[in-house]
PASEBA-1860 file (N, C-alpha, C; in nm, 3 decimals):
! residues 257
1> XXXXXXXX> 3.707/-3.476/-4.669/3.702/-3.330/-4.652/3.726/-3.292/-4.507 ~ 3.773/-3.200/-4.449/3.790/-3.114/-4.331/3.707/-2.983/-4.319 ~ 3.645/-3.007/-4.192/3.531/-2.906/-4.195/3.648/-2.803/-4.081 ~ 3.663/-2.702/-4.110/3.725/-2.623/-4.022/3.598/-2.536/-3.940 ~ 3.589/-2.533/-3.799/3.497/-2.518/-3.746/3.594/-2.377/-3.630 ~ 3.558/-2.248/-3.660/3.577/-2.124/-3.608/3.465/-2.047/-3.490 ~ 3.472/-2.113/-3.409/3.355/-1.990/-3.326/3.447/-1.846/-3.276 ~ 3.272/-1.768/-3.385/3.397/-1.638/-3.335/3.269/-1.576/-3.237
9> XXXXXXXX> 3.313/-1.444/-3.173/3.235/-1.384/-3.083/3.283/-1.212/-3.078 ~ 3.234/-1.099/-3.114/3.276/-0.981/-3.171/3.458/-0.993/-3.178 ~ 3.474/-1.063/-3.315/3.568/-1.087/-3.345/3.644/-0.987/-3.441 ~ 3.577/-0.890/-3.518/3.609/-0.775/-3.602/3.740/-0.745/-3.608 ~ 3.856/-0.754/-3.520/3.935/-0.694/-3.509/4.035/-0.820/-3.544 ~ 4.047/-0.911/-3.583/4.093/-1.037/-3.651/4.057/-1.098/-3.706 ~ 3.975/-1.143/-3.730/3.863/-1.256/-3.800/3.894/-1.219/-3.935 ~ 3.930/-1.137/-4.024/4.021/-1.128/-4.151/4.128/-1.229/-4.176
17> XXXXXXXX> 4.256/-1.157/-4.081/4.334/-1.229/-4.080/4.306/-1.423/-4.061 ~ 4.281/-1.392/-3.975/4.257/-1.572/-3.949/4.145/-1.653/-4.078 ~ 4.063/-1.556/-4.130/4.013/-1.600/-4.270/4.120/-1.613/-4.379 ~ 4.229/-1.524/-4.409/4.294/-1.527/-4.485/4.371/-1.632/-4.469 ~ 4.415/-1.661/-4.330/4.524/-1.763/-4.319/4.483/-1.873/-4.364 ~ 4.320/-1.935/-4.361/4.255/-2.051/-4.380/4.222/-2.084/-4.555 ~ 4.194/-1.977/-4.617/4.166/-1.927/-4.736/4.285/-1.991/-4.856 ~ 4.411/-1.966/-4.738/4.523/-1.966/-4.851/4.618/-2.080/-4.804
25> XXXXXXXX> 4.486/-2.216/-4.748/4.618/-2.321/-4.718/4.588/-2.415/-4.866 ~ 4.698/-2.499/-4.876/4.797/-2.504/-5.005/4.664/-2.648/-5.000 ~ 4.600/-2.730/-4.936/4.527/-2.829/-4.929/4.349/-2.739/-4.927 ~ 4.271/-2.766/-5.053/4.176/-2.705/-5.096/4.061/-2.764/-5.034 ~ 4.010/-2.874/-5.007/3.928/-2.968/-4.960/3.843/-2.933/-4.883 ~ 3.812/-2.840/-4.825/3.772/-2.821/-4.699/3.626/-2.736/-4.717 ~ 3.604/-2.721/-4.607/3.449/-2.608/-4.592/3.546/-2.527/-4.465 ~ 3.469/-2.381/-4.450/3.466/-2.351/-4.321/3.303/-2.269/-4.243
33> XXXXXXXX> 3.330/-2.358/-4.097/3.191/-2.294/-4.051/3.227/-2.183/-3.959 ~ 3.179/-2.065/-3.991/3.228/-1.972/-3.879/3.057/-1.963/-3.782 ~ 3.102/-1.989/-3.656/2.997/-1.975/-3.538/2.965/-1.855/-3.507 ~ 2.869/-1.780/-3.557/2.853/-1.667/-3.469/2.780/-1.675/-3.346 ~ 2.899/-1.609/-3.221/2.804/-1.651/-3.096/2.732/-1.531/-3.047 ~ 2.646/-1.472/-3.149/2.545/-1.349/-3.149/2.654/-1.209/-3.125 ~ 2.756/-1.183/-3.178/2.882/-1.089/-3.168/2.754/-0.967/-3.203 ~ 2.822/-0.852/-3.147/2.744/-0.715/-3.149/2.815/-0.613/-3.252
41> XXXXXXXX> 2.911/-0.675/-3.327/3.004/-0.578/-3.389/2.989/-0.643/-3.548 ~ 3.103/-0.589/-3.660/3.076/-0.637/-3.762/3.179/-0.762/-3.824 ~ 3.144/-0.868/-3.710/3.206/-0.982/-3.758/3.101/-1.117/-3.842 ~ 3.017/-1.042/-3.863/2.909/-1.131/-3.947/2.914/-1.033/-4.073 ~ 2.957/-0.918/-4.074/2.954/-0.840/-4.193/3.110/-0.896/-4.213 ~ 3.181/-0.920/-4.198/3.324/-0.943/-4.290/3.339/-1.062/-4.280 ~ 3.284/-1.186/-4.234/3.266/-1.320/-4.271/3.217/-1.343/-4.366 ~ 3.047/-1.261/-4.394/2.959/-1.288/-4.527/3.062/-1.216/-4.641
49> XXXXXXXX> 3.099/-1.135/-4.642/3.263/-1.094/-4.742/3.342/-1.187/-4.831 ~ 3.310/-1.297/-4.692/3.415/-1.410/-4.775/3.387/-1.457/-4.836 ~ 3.217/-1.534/-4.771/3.123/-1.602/-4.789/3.087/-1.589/-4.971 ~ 3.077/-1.469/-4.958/2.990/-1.401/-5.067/3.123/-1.500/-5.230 ~ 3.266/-1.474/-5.237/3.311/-1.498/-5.254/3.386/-1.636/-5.227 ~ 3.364/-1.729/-5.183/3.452/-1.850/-5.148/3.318/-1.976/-5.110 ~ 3.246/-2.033/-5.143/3.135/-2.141/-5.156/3.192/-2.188/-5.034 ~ 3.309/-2.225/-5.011/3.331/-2.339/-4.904/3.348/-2.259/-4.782
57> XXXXXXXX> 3.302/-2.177/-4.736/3.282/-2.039/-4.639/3.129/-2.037/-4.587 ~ 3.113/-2.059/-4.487/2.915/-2.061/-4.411/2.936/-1.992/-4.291 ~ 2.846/-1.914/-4.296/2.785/-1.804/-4.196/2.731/-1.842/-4.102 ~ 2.734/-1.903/-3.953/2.639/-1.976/-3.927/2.610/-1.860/-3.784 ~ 2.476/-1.821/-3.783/2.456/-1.709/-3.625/2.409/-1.775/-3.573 ~ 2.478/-1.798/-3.484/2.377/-1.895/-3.369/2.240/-1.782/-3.354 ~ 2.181/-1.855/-3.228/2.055/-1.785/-3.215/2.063/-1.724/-3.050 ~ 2.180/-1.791/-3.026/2.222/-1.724/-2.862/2.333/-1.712/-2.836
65> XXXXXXXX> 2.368/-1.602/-2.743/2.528/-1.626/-2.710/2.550/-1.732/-2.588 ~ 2.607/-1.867/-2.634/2.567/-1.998/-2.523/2.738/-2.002/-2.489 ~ 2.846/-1.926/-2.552/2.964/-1.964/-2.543/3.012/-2.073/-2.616 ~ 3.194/-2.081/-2.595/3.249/-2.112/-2.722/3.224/-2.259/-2.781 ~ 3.220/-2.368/-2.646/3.196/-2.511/-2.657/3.067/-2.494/-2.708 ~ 2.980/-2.453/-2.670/2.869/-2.435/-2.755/2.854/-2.473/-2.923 ~ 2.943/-2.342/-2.936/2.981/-2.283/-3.098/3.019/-2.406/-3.128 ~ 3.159/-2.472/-3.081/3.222/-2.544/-3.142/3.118/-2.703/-3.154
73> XXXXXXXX> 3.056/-2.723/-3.060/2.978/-2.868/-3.062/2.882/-2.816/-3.196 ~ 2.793/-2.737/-3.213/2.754/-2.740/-3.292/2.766/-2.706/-3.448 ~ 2.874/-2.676/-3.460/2.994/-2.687/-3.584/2.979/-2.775/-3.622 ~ 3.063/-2.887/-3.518/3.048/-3.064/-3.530/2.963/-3.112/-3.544 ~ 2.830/-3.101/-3.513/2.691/-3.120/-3.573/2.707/-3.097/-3.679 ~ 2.698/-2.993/-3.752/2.657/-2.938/-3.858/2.779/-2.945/-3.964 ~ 2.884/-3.010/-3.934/2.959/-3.015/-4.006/2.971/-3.152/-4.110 ~ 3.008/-3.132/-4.253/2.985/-3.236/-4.305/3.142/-3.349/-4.359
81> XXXXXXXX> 3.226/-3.281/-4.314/3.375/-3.381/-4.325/3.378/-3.441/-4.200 ~ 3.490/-3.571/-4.294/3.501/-3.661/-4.203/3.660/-3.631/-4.111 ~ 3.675/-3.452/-4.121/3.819/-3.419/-4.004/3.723/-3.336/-3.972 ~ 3.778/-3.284/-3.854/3.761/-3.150/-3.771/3.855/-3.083/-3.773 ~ 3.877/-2.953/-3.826/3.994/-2.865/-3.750/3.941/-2.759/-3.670 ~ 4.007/-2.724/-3.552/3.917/-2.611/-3.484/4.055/-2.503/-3.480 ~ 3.943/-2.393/-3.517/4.075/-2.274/-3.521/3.989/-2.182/-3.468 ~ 4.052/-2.088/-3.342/4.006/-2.012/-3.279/3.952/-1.868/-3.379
89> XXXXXXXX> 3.908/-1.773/-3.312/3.908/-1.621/-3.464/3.994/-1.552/-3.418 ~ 4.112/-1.600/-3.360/4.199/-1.465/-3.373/4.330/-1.586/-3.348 ~ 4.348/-1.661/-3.400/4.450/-1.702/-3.442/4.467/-1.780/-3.606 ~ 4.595/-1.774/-3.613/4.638/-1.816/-3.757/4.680/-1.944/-3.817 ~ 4.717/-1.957/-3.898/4.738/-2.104/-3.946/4.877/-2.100/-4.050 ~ 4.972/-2.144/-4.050/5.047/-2.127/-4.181/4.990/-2.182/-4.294 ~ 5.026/-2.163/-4.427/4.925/-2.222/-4.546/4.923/-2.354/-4.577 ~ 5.033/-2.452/-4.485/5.034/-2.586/-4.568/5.042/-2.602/-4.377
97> XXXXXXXX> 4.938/-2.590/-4.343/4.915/-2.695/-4.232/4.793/-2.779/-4.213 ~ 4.695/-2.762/-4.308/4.624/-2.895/-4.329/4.661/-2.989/-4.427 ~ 4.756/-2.985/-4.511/4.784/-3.067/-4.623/4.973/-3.082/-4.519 ~ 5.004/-3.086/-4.450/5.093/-3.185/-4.364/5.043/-3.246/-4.259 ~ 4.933/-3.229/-4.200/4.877/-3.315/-4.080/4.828/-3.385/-4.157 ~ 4.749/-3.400/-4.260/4.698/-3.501/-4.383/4.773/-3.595/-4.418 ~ 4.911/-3.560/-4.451/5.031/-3.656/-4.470/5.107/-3.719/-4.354 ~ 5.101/-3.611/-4.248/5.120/-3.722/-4.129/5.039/-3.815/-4.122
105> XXXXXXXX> 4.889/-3.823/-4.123/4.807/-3.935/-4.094/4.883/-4.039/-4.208 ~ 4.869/-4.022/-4.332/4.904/-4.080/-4.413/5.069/-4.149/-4.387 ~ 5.121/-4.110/-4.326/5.242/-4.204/-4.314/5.245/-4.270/-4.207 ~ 5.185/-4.243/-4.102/5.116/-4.306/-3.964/5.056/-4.413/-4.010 ~ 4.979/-4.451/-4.049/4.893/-4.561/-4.126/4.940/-4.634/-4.229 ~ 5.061/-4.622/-4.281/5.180/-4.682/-4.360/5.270/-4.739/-4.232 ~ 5.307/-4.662/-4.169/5.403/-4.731/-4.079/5.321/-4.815/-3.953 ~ 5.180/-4.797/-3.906/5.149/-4.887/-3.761/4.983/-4.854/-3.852
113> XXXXXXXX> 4.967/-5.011/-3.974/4.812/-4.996/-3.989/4.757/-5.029/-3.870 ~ 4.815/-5.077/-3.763/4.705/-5.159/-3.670/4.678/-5.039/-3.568 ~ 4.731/-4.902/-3.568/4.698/-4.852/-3.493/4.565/-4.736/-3.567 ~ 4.469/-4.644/-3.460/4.408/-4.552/-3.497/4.514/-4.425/-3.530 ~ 4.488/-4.353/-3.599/4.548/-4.217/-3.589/4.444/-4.106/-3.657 ~ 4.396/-4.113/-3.536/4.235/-3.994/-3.537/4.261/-3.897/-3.520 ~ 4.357/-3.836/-3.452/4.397/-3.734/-3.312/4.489/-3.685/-3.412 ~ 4.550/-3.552/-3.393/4.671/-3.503/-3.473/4.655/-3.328/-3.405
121> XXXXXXXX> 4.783/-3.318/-3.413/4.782/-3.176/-3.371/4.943/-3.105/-3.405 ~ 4.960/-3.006/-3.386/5.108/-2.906/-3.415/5.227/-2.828/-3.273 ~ 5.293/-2.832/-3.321/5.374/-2.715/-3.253/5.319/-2.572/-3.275 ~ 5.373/-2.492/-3.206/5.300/-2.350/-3.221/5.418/-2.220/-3.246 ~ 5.364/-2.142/-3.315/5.483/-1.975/-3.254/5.368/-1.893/-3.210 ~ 5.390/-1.809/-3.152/5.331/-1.690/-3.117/5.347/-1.561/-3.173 ~ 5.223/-1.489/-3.156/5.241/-1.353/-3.195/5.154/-1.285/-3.060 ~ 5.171/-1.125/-3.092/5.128/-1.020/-2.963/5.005/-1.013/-3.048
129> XXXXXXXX> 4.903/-0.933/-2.968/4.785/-0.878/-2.971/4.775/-0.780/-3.136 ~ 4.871/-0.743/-3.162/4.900/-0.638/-3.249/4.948/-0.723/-3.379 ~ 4.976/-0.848/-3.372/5.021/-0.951/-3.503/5.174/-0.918/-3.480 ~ 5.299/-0.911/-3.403/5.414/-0.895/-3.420/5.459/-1.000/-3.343 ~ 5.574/-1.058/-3.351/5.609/-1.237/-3.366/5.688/-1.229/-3.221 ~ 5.617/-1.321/-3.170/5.684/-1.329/-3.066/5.828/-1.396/-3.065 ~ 5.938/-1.407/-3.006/6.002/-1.515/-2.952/6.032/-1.600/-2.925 ~ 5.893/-1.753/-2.977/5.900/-1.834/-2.904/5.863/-1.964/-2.954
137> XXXXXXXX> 5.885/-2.016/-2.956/5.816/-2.195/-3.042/5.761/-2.263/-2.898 ~ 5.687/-2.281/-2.924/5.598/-2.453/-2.882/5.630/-2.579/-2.930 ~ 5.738/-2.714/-2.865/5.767/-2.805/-2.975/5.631/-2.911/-2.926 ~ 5.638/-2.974/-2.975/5.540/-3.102/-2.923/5.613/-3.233/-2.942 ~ 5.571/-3.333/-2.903/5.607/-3.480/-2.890/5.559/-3.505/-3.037 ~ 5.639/-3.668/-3.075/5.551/-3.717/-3.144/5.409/-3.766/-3.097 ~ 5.417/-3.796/-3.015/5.292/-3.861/-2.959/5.225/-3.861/-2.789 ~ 5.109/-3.808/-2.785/5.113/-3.828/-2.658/5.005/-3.907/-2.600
145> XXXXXXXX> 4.998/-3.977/-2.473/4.903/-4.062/-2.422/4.853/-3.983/-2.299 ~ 4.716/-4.029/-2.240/4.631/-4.015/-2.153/4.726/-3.985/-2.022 ~ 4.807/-4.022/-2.001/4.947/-4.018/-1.904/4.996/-3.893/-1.920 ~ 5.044/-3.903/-2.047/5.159/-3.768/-2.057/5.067/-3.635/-2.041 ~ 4.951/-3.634/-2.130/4.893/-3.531/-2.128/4.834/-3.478/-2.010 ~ 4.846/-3.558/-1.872/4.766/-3.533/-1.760/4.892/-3.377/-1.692 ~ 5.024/-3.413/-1.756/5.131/-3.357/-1.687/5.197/-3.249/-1.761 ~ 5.098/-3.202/-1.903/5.086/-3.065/-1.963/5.027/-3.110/-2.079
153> XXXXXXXX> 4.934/-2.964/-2.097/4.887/-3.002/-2.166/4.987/-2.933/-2.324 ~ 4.986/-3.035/-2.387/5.110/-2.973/-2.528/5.001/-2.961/-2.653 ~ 4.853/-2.980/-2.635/4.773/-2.988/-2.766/4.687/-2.902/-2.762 ~ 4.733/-2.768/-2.802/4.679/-2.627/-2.842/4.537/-2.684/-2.930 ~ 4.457/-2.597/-2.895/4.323/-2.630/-2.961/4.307/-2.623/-3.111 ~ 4.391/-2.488/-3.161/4.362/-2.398/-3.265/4.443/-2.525/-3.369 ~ 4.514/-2.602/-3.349/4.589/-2.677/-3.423/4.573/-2.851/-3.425 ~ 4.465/-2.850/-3.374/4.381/-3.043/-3.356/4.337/-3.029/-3.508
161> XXXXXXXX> 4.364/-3.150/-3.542/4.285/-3.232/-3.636/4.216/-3.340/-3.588 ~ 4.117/-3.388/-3.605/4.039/-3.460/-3.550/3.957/-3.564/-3.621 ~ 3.913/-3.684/-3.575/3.798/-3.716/-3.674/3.705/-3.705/-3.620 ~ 3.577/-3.680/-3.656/3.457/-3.622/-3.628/3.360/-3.746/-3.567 ~ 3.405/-3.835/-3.591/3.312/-3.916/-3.490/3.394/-3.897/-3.367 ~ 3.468/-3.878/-3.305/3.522/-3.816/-3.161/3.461/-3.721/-3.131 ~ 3.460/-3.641/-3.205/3.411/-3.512/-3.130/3.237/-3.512/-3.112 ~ 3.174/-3.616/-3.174/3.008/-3.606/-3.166/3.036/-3.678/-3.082
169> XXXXXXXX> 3.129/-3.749/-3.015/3.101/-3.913/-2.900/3.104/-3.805/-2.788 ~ 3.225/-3.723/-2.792/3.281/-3.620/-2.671/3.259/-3.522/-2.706 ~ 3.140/-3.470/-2.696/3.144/-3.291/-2.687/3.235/-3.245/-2.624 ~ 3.223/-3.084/-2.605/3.340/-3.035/-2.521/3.205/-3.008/-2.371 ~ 3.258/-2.967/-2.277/3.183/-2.960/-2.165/3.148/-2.779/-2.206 ~ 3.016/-2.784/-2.154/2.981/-2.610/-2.158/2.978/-2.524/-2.040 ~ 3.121/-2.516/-1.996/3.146/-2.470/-1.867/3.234/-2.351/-1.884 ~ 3.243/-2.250/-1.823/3.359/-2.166/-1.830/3.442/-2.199/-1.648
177> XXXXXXXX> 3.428/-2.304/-1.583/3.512/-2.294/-1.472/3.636/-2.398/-1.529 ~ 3.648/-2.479/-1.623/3.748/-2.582/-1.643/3.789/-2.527/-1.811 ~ 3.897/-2.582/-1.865/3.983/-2.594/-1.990/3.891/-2.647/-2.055 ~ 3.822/-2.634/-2.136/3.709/-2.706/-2.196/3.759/-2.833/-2.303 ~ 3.845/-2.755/-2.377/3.925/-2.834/-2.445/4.028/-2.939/-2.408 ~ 4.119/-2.864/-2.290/4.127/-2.985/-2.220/4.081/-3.116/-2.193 ~ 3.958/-3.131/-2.094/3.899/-3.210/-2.042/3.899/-3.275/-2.183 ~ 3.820/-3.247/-2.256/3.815/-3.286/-2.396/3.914/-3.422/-2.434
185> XXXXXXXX> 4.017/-3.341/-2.480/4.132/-3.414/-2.526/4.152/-3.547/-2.424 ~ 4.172/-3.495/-2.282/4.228/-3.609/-2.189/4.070/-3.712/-2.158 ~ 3.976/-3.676/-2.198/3.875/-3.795/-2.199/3.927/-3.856/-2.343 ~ 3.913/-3.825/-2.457/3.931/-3.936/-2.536/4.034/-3.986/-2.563 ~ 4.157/-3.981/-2.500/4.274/-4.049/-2.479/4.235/-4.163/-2.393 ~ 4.174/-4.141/-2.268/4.164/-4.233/-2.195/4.057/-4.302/-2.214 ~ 3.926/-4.239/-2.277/3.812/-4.351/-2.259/3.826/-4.432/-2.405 ~ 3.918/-4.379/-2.485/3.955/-4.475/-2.655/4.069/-4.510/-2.614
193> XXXXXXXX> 4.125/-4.488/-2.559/4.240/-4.598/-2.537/4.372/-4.537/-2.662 ~ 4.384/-4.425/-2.665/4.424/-4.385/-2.847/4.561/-4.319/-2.788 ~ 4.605/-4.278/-2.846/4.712/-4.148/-2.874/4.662/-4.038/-2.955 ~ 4.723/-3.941/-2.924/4.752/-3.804/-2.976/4.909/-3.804/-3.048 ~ 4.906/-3.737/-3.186/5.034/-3.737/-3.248/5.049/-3.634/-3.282 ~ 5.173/-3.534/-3.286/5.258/-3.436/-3.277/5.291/-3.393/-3.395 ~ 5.320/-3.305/-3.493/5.397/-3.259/-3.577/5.508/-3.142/-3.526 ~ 5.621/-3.185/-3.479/5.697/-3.043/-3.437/5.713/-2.957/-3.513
201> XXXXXXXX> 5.608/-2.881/-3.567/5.624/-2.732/-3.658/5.532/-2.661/-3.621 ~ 5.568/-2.519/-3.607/5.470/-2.419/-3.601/5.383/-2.389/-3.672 ~ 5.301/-2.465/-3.723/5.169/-2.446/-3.821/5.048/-2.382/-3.746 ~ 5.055/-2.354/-3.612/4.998/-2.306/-3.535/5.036/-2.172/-3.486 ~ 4.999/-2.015/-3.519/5.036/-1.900/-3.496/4.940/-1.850/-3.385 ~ 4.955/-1.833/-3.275/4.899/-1.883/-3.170/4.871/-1.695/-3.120 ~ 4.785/-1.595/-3.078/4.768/-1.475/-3.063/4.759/-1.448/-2.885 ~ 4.895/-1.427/-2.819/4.847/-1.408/-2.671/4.750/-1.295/-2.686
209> XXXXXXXX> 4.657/-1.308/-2.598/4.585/-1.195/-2.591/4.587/-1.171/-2.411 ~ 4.605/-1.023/-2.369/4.612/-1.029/-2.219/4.467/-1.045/-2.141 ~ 4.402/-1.048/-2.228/4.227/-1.031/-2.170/4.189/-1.179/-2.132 ~ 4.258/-1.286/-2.234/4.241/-1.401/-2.204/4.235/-1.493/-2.133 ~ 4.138/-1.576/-2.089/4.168/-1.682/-1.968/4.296/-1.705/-1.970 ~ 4.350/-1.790/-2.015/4.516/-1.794/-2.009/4.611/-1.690/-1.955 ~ 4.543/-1.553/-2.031/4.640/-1.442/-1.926/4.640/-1.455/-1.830 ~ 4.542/-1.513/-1.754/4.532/-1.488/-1.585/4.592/-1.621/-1.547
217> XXXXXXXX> 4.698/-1.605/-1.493/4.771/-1.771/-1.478/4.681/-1.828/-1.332 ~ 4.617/-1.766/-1.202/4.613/-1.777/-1.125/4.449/-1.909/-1.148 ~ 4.393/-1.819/-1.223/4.273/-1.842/-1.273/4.284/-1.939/-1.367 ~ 4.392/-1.972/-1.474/4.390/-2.047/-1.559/4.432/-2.195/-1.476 ~ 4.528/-2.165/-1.342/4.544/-2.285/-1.265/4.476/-2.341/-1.207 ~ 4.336/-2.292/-1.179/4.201/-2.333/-1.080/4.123/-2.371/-1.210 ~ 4.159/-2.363/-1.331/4.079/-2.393/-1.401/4.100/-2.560/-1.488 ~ 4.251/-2.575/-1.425/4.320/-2.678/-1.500/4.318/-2.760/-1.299
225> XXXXXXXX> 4.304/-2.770/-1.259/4.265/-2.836/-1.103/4.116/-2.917/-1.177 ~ 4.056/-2.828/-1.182/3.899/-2.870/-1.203/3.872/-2.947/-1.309 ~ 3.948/-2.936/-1.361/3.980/-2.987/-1.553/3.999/-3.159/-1.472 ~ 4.110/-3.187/-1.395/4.170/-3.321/-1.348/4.019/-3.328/-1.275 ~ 3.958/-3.303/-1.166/3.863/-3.369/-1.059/3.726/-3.398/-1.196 ~ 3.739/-3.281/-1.326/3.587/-3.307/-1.396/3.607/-3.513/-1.471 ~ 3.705/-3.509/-1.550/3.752/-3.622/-1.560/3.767/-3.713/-1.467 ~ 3.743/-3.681/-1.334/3.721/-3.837/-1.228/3.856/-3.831/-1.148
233> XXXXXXXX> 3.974/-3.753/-1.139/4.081/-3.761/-1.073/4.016/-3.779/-0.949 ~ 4.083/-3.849/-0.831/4.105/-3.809/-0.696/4.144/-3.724/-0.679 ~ 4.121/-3.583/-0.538/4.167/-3.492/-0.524/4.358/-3.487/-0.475 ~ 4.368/-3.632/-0.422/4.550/-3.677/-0.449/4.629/-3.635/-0.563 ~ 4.559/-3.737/-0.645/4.556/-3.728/-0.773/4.589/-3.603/-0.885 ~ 4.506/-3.521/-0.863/4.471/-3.411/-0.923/4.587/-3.324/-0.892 ~ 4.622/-3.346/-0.732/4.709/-3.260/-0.708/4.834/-3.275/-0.772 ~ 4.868/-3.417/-0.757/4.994/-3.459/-0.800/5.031/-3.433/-0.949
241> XXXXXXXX> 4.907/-3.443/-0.989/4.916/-3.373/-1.166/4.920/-3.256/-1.204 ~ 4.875/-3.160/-1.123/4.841/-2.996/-1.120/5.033/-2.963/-1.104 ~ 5.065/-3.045/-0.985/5.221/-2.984/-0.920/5.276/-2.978/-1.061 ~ 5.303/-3.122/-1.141/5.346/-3.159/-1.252/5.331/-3.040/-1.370 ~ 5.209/-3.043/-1.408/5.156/-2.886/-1.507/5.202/-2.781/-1.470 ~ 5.175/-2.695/-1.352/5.197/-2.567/-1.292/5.405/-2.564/-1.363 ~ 5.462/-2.616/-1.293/5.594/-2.618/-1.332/5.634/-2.612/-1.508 ~ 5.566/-2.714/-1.551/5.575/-2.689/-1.709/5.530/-2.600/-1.784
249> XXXXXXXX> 5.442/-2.520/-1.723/5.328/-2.439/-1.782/5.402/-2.309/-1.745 ~ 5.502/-2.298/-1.626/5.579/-2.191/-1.582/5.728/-2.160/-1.712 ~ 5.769/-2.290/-1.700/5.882/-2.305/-1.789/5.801/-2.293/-1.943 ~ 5.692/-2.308/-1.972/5.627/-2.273/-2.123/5.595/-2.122/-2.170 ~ 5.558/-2.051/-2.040/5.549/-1.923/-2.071/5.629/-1.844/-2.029 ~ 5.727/-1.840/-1.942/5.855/-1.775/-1.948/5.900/-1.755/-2.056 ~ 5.929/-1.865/-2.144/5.974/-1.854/-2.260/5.905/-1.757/-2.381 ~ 5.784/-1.720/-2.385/5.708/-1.644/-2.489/5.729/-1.505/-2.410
257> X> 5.834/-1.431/-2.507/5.840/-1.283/-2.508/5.823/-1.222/-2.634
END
């Protein structure tokens, strides 16, 4: 089973949509936990909606607003499959994107049994604030290592599959100065020794929002610096990887109009 694990936070103004998208993927298996991180609006009233209707749908209010790694670690606690998917509340999913990362694993493990294939993630498209389609694809690699990923990051959160003993080994860090998810990803590449594997399709509908850390590129770059030194980089190091990102990360969002 795949526990899809959602922390939302006065999410009202999407948290439909992104229910619906999850609701209506073509692979049934699953639970979803939506995090409430104590939201002040009525995103616990149109979650229990679903709830009320769909068994594999849980309400979960936190008891504080501790932020999103928060939400999401304790998802993973409380979650009872042996995948993780984490999907943000205001982004989307196409309907057969857990039942093709499923079959990627599955042919991964036909073609290299000797390897793990824990890790899995998508390409992306975008949409505006308003749900209207952006311009733009995200491709991804087939595969990426502790290396590649130091020099962009290509593994959107909203679109990881995971197995769940990773994510209880590696929480995410509960910081808002670094990529949380980041750090994340590039520790268990390097401290498992593993890969990350790619599906180049947009199964990932990805929602710029301008309010977003990410909107602020200046801020999102001091935040991906800190991301390399939290993981143990040398400040050499860090730099030489930041130069690397900054450039890709320029040429990644140019492209989304």
């Amino acid at each position: 089973m795949v526990s899809v694990i959602i922390p939302s936070y006065n999410s009202e103004k999407y948290i439909a949509k992104t229910m619906d998208s999850v609701c209506a993927q073509t692979y049934a298996d699953f639970e979803v936990l939506v995090m409430n991180d104590c939201s002040s609006d009525r995103t616990a009233e149109i979650v229990e909606s679903y709830a009320m209707i769909d068994s594999r749908i849980h309400l979960i209010n936190l008891p504080g607003n501790k932020g999103v790694s928060h939400a999401r670690n304790t998802g993973v606690r409380m979650a009872s499959g042996d995948w993780i998917a984490f999907l943000d509340s205001d982004d989307l999913w196409a309907p057969d994107k857990l039942e093709k990362q499923l079959k990627l694993k599955k042919q991964l493990d036909k073609d290299a049994p000797e390897r793990k294939h824990d890790f899995l993630f998508t390409g992306s498209s975008f949409i505006d604030e308003n749900g209207l389609p952006l311009s733009s694809t995200l491709h991804v690699p087939e595969c990426v290592d502790f290396e590649d990923l130091l020099k962009q990051n290509v593994v959107s959160c909203s679109s990881v599959m995971i197995r769940r003993e990773l994510m209880l080994k590696y929480p995410m860090p509960c910081s808002d100065k670094v990529h949380e998810d980041f750090v994340t990803w590039l520790t268990i590449l390097k401290k498992e020794k593993i890969e990350a594997y790619g599906l180049d399709e947009p199964l990932l509908i990805y929602r710029v929002m301008k309010s977003s850390r990410s909107g602020n590129k200046l801020k999102a770059a001091a935040m991906t610096f800190r991301a390399y030194r939290h993981i143990g980089l040398s400040v050499s190091s860090a730099f030489k990887n930041w130069m690397h990102y900054a450039l890709r990360s320029f040429m990644k969002y140019r492209k989304i109009k």
